[in-house]
Each structure stands twice: as structure tokens, then as C-alpha cells.
C-alpha positions as CSV (number, residue, x, y, z in Angstrom):
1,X,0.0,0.0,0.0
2,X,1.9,3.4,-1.3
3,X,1.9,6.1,1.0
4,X,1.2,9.3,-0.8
5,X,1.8,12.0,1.9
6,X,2.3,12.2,5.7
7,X,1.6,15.1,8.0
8,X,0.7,16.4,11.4
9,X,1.0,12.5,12.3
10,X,-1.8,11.7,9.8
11,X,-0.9,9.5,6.7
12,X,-2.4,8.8,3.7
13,X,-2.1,6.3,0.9
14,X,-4.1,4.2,-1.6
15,X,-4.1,0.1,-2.1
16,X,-2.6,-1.0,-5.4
17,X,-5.8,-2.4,-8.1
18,X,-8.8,-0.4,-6.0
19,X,-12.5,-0.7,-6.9
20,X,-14.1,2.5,-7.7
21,X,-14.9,5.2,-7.0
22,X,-11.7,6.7,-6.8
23,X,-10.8,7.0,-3.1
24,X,-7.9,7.7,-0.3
25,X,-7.2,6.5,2.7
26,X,-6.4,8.1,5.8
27,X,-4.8,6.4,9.1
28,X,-4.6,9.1,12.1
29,X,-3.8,6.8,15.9
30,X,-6.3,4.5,15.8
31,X,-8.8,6.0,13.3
32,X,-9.1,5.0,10.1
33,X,-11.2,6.3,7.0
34,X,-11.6,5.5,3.0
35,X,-12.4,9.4,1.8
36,X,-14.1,10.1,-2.0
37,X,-11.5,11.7,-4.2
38,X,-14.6,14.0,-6.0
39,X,-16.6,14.9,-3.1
40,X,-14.5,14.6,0.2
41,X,-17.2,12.3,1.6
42,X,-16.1,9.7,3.9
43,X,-17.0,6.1,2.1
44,X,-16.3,4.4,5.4
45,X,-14.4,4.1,8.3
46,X,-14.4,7.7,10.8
47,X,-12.0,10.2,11.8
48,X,-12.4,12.6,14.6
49,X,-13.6,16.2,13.1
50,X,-10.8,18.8,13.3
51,X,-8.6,15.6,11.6
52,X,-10.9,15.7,8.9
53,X,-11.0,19.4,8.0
54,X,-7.8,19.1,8.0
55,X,-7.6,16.0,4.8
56,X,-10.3,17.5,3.3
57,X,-8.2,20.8,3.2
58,X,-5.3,18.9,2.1
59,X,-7.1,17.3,-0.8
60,X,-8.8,20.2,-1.7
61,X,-5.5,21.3,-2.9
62,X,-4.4,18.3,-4.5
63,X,-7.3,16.7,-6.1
64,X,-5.6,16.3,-9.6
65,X,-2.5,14.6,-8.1
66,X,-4.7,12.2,-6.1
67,X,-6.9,11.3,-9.5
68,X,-3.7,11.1,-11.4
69,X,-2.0,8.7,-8.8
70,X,-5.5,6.9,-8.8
71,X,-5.4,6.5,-12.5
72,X,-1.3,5.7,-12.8
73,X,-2.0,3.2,-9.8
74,X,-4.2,0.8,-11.4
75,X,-2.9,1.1,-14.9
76,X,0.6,0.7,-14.4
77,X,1.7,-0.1,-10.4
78,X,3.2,3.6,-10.0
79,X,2.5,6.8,-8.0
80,X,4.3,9.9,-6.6
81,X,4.6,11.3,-3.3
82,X,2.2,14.5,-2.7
83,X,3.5,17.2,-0.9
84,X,2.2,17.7,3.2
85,X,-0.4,20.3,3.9
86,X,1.7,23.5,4.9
């Protein structure tokens, strides 16, 4: 499972041949969540609310990079790092 970007203790990577829709996950201590690339909804799993303003501001800025790695992923095996919210 590549890890895509890490920050403020919160990490975030994607499984190698996902189903759709396109998604993210997030691990923060002991919480874990799948999040929708698109909409920033949470598909399953929880995370406590301040941690999830905070991905959802982080994604916000990086939605291309997350549907490209989504796409390069499951056609070819490859991603790139994304840089950390600032």
C-alpha cells in the first residue's frame, strides 16, 4: 500500500488495483477512513472532526495529483509522493 503524503501525524495512501470510486485512505492513531476523491465524503471508516477538515483541506489542494496517482496506480503499479499540507 503506497503512502502518498504524511503530516501532522496523519498518513495517507491508496491500495494497489482499487475498486471505484476513486478514493484515499487516511490512518490518524487508531482511526481509520476511506475518503471520495470527487466529493471529500467519507466512504467508510471515521476520523475525529478537526482531523478531517484538516484532509479535506489537504485534498482540496491536491485533487488532480490524487486522481492522477488513482489512475497511474491501477494502470501501471506507479504513484508519486504529494506534498504535506503547509
Amino acid at each position: 500500500m503506497p503512502e502518498i503524503s504524511r503530516f501532522l501525524g496523519i498518513v495517507i495512501y491508496m491500495y494497489f488495483n482499487e475498486h471505484n470510486p476513486p478514493h484515499f485512505h487516511v490512518q490518524y492513531n487508531e482511526y481509520k477512513a476511506s475518503i471520495f476523491i470527487e466529493s471529500l465524503g467519507i466512504l467508510e471508516g471515521k476520523l475525529p472532526g478537526r482531523i478531517y477538515s484538516i484532509v479535506a483541506e489537504w485534498a482540496m489542494e491536491h485533487t488532480n495529483e490524487l486522481l492522477d496517482n488513482w489512475n497511474e496506480l491501477k494502470e501501471t503499479g506507479r504513484f508519486h509522493k504529494i506534498k504535506p499540507l503547509v
